[in-house]
TORDOTI-280772 format. One record per residue (C-alpha): y, z, x; residue in one letter. Coordinates in steps of 0.5 Angstrom, whole numbers, plus 500, padded with zeros to 3 digits. Layout:
BEGIN
YZXa/...
END
This chain:
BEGIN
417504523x/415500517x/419494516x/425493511x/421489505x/415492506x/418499504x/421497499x/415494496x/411501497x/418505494x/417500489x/409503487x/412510487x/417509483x/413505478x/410512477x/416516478x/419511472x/412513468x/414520468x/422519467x/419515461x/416521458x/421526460x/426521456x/422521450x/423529450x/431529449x/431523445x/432517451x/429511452x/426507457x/426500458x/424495463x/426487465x/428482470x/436481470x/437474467x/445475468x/451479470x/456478465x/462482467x/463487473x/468492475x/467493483x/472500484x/469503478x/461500479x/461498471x/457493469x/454489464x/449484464x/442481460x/435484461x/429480460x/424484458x/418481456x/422476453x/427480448x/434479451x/437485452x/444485453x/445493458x/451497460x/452502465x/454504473x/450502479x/453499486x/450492486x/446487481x/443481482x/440475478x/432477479x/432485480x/428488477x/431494473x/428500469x/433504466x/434509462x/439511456x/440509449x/442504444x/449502441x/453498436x/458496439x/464492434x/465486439x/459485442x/454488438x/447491440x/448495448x/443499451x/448504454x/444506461x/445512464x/441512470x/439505473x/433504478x/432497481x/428493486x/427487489x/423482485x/415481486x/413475482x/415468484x/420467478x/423473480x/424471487x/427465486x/431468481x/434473486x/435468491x/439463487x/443468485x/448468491x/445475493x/443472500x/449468503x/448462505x/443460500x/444456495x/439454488x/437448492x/435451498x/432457495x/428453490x/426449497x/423456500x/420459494x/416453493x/414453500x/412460501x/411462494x/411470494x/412470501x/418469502x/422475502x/416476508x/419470511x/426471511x/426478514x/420477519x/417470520x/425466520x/422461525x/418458519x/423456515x/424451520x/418447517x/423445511x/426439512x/433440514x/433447516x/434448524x/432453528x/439456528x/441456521x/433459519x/436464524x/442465520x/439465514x/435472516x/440475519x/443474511x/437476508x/436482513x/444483512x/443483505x/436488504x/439493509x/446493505x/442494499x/439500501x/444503505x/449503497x/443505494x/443511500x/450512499x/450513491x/445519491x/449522496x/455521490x/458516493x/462512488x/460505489x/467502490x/468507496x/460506497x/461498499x/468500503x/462506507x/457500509x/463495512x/466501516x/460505518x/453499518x/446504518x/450509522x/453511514x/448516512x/447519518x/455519520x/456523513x/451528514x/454530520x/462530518x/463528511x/471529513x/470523517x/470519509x/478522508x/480520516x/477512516x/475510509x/483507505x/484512499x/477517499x/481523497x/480529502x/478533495x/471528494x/470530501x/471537502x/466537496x/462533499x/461538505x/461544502x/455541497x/452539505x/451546506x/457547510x/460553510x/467555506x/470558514x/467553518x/472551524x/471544522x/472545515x/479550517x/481545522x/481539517x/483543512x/490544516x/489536518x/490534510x/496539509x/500535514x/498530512x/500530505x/506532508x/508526510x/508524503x/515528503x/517526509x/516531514x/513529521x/511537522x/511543519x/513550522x/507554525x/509560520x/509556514x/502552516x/499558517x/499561509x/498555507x/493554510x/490561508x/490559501x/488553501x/482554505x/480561502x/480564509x/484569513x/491567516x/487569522x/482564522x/487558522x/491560526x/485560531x/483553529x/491550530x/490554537x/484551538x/485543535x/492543540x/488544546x/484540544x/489535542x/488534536x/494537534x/501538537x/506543538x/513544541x/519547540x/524544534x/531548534x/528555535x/522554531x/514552533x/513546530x/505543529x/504535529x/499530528x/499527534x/501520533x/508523529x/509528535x/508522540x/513517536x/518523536x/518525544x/518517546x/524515541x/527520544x/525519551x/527511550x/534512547x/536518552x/534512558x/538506554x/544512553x/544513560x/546506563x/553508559x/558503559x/558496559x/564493563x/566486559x/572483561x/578481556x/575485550x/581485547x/581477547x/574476545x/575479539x/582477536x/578469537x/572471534x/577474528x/581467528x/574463528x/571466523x/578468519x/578475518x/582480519x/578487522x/582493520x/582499526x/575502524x/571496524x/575493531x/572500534x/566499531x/566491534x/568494541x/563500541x/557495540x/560491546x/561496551x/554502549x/546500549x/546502543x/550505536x/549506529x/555503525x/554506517x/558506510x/556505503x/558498499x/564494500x/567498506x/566492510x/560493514x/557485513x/564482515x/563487521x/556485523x/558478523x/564480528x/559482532x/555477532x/561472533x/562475540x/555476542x/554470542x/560468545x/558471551x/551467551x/547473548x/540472545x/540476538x/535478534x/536480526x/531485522x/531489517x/525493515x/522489508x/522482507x/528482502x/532486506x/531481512x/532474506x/539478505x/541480511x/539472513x/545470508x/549474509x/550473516x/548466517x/544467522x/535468521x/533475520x/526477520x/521483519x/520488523x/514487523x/514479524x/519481529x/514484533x/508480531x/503485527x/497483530x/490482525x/485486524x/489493528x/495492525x/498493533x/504490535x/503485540x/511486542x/511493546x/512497553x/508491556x/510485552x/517487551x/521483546x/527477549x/533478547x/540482549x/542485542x/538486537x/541488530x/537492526x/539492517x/537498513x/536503518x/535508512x/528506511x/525506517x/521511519x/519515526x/512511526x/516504526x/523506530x/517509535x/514501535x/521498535x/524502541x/518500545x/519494544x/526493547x/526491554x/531496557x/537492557x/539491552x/543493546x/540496539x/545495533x/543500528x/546499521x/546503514x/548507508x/546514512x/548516505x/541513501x/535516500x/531516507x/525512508x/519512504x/515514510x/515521514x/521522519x/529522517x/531517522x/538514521x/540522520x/537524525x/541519530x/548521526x/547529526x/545528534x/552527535x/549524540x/549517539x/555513539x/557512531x/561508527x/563510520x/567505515x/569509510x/575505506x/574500500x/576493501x/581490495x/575485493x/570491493x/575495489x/574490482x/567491482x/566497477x/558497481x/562499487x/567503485x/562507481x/558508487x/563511491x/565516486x/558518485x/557519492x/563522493x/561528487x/566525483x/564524475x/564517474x/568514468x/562509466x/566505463x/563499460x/565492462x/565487468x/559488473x/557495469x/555497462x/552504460x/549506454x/548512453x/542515449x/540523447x/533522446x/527519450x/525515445x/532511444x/533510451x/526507452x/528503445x/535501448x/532500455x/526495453x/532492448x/536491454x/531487459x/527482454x/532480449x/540482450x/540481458x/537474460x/540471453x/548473456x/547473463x/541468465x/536472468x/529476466x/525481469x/521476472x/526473476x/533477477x/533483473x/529489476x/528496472x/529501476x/527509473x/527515478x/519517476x/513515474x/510519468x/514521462x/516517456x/521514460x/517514467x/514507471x/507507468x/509507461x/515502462x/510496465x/506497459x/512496454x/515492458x/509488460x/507487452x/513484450x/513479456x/506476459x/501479453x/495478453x/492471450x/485468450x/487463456x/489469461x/484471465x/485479467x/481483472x/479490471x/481495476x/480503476x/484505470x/489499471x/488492468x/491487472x/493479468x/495473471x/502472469x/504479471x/509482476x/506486482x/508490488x/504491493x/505499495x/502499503x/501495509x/496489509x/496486516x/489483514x/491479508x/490471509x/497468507x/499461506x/507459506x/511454503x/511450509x/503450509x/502454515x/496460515x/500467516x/496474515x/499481512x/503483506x/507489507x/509496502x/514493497x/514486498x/514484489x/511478486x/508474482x/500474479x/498466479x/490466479x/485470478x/478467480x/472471477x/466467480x/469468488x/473474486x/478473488x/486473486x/493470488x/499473488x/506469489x/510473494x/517468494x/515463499x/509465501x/502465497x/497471499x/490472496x/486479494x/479480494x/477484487x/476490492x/483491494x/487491488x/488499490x/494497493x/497493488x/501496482x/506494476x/512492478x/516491472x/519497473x/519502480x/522508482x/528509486x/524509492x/521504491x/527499491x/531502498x/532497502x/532491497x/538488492x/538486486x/542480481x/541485475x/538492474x/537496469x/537504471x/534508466x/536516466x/531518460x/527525461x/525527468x/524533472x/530536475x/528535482x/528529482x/536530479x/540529485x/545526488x/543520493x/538519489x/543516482x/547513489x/542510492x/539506484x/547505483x/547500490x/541496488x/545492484x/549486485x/553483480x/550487474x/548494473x/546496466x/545503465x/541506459x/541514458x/543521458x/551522460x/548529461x/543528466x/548523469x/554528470x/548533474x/546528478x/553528481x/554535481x/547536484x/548534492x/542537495x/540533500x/532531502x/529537507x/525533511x/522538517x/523532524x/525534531x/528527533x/535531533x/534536537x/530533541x/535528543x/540534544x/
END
């Protein structure tokens, strides 16, 4: 087997002829062809592989465009294209194919080797070795490390290390450049080669579906090209079984955990092209082998993936078992009670003192209800008698702005989910479970509409079997973002013991927030009036309420009220697209407020440009992301919805950070896929979090995102001021339009 430099060094003979050949070939459709050592890298885009930089060929400096997977100061590059004028930068020789090999001449290899390509060898250390070895460095490096040693200060262990980089760096190269003509885009190339080694190419050939199922954001679609392109066929099993794996998966996406076997079965049909026949032997087949699941959900054969169908039928086995134990006999309940009443001078009325009493004496139990009906003035209750009886408590909400509220409101810390249960690095396992349950004897869980079956499953595993879960929430909102109906599964069952507070406190009754919330809720068209914590405004066109809302968030609110979008004020719209939609408000909004200088770095990222300054919000979990809090401590992980602040960007080591609160995260340029604007967010987006001031934007959007407790769900975001901008019309049917969220989970019946 010839060794890695060796081979390069005959492809590079080859592909001297082959370049010959494309030359003449180039000429014909009016091409060119040019040919020179890369002298610098100027700009690089590592999502999309665009790059510039400068060519030296023979001694004319070149300034070239064009996409490749990697570049280095010293390779050599014979590309083929044309030339442009560009009106900033001037003469460019757009390629549009690149070739590049390692470098043959001495000036070349000590190009190569300063450039930073190898790690761990710097301009000093490269000169050194260059100057020993000359042209048989590369040679040196790969095979014969041992020799290093013969360079002053180099030991045998970092001369080892120094191979290993350079091994590290040939066969990565070569592993791209393999994946490239494979078709593999070179962001999603670089994330194949850290997942799969050397094995990538041959991992592909072989499944080519293995992409969509490890590779963070390869699409099904590129996969299933890339398969079909491979020679596999249009019905091959492995293409109808992942075909069926990607439609439950998409489902998710609306919150479903399963989907019906006769709903399945057509669909995947259309989809794949192949008999209902066909598929539903694959659905038989892939449950036997258990790479599907299937139960009985209410009359109807439901078709899982695996870990929802597991996090379902353990949810349900856990709450049965704590159910179980029944009631808890605590003597003087009474008593306790009115102290804790006299402690904290306040007065329950008779739902919230039955809903104290079913926390004391049940293992487990939902308290809901919508804003100023007390449920904050009840929890602190609970927690006054809990901690009378010498009880271990533990407070958590699914995010961190509903942990930081729920820490002010009751006095006491909260945390979440996710820090309660230490999300371990690198797996994203909980280091709390079944086997290292968590320490406490009431655990207080705010929120409870945002979690989903994934996370519930995580926390009831984690709770030793005596002790008491509170869970409390607006069953009213949206649901979570994530698959699975969790808060009304519970209350539906009618199965776990429930509280519900319905009555509007006389302080609550004074905010115009609060009693518009209700109004909505209750399918009663709300007055609108304008004046104390609420304003509408109302627009007929898109145009004038993207006028009215911007006129709103950049000047009229943080003069009056002292708060700006950057720290207070959060814009909230129910959709992306439109006018009026996410993506074009966080443009607008961003150019009016942190627009583009001369001194503010930005990176390029896809079709996103990100500038320091900027408002983002990180849209999934990260339990990998290195993390410094406010008290010096290093933390890993960010989590979906956590809001912040771009404060750096740095080009030379890739690198960008982020302001989260009290906690500053750093982002490599490769993981900016899981940022976005956050000027403005969907409604969904918000759940789970309060706001000092939101401007509600109601311009054009499809009626199916025109219901009820989306609109109840926006209006209960905000604290002491709630602007609304738009439509009256699309208020009103908002209101009248109660349709609920179908979502298909079983966590219902299979507590039934």
């Amino acid at each position: 087997m010839m060794d890695n430099y060796i081979k390069m060094r005959c492809i590079y003979d080859i592909m001297t002829y082959i370049n010959f050949v494309k030359k003449e070939v180039a000429a014909l459709f009016e091409e060119e062809q040019i040919e020179g050592t890369v002298e610098e890298v100027i700009y690089e885009n590592e999502s999309t592989g665009y790059r510039v930089f400068v060519l030296d060929c023979d001694g004319d400096r070149v300034v070239a465009v064009g996409t490749c997977v990697s570049i280095f100061v010293g390779e050599l590059v014979n590309a083929v294209g044309n030339w442009a004028d560009h009106a900033t930068y001037g003469r460019q020789f757009v390629c549009t194919e690149i070739d590049k090999s390692f470098p043959g001449e001495l000036e070349g290899i000590t190009k190569f080797l300063i450039s930073g390509a190898v790690k761990g060898i710097g301009p000093a250390t490269a000169r050194k070795i260059v100057e020993y070895f000359g042209e048989d460095s590369f040679d040196i490096l790969e095979h014969e490390p041992m020799m290093l040693t013969q360079i002053k200060g180099i030991t045998k262990e970092r001369a080892q290390k120094l191979s290993d980089a350079f091994r590290e760096t040939v066969g990565t190269r070569e592993i791209l450049m393999s994946l490239h003509e494979m078709g593999i885009a070179p962001a999603f190339a670089v994330k194949v080669a850290r997942e799969y080694g050397s094995l990538a190419p041959k991992i592909i050939q072989e499944n080519p579906y293995r992409l969509w199922d490890d590779i963070e954001g390869f699409s099904f679609q590129n996969a299933d090209n890339l398969a079909l392109s491979s020679g596999i066929k249009e019905a091959d099993e492995l293409r109808v079984g992942y075909c069926v794996k990607y439609i439950l998966t998409h489902n998710l996406q609306n919150g479903h955990c399963f989907l019906p076997k006769e709903k399945l079965i057509p669909l995947g049909a259309q989809y794949v092209g192949v008999s209902e026949e066909e598929v539903e032997i694959a659905i038989e087949n892939m449950c036997e082998r258990h790479q599907l699941e299937s139960a009985m959900i209410h009359n109807r054969e439901a078709v899982y993936l695996p870990k929802y169908y597991r996090a379902e039928t353990r949810s349900a086995e856990k709450l049965k078992l704590m159910l179980q134990f029944g009631k808890q006999e605590i003597r003087n309940v009474e008593d306790r009670i009115k102290k804790s009443q006299n402690n904290l001078g306040i007065f329950y009325d008779y739902p919230q003192e039955q809903a104290v009493r079913c926390a004391v004496e049940n293992r487990v139990m939902v308290l809901t209800g919508g804003p100023g009906t007390g449920k904050t003035t009840t929890l602190r209750g609970m927690i006054a008698l809990f901690e009378a009886l010498n009880y271990r408590i533990e407070l958590c909400a699914p995010t961190g702005r509903a942990a930081k509220r729920m820490t002010q409101v009751c006095d006491r810390k909260a945390q979440t989910i996710h820090r309660l249960l230490e999300v371990q690095t690198g797996s994203g396992a909980f280091t709390h479970n079944s086997a290292n349950p968590l320490k406490c004897d009431v655990l207080i869980v705010d929120e409870m509409s945002m979690v989903d079956s994934l996370l519930f499953e995580a926390l009831l595993e984690a709770l030793p079997l005596g002790c008491r879960l509170i869970m409390v929430g607006d069953a009213d909102q949206l649901p979570s973002v994530g698959a699975g109906n969790v808060l009304a599964d519970l209350v539906m069952s009618g199965i776990i013991p429930t509280v519900s507070l319905t009555k509007i406190f006389r302080q609550a009754k004074s905010s115009a927030i609060i009693r518009t919330a209700h109004e909505i809720n209750n399918g009663e068209r709300p007055e609108l009036q304008s004046g104390g914590d609420l304003f509408f405004i109302s627009k007929k066109t898109p145009q004038g309420t993207l006028e009215a809302a911007v006129e709103m968030i950049v000047n009229r609110i943080p003069r009056r009220y002292g708060v700006d979008v950057m720290d207070g004020l959060q814009v909230i719209v129910p959709t992306r697209k439109t006018l009026t939609g996410t993506i074009n408000l966080n443009s607008v909004i961003r150019d009016r407020v942190n627009p583009a200088q001369a001194d503010v770095k930005t990176v390029a990222f896809r079709d996103q440009i990100f500038r320091e300054g900027d408002k983002v919000m990180q849209i999934r979990n990260n339990y990998d992301l290195p993390v410094l809090t406010s008290e010096g401590k290093d933390e890993a992980g960010v989590f979906n919805g956590d809001i912040g602040i771009i404060t750096e960007i740095n080009h030379r080591d890739k690198k960008l950070k982020i302001q989260f609160d009290d906690r500053l995260a750093t982002y490599g340029f490769e993981q900016l896929d899981e940022l976005e604007p956050a000027y403005a967010i969907t409604v969904h987006k918000s759940q789970g979090s309060e706001f000092e001031a939101v401007v509600l934007v109601l311009g054009e959007m499809t009626p199916l995102l025109q219901y009820r407790n989306l609109l109840y769900t926006a209006v209960t975001r905000a604290k002491q001021l709630l602007v609304i901008v738009g439509s009256r019309q699309v208020v009103d049917h908002m209101v009248a339009n109660n349709k609920h969220t179908n979502r298909y989970s079983g966590l219902r019946y299979l507590l039934q």
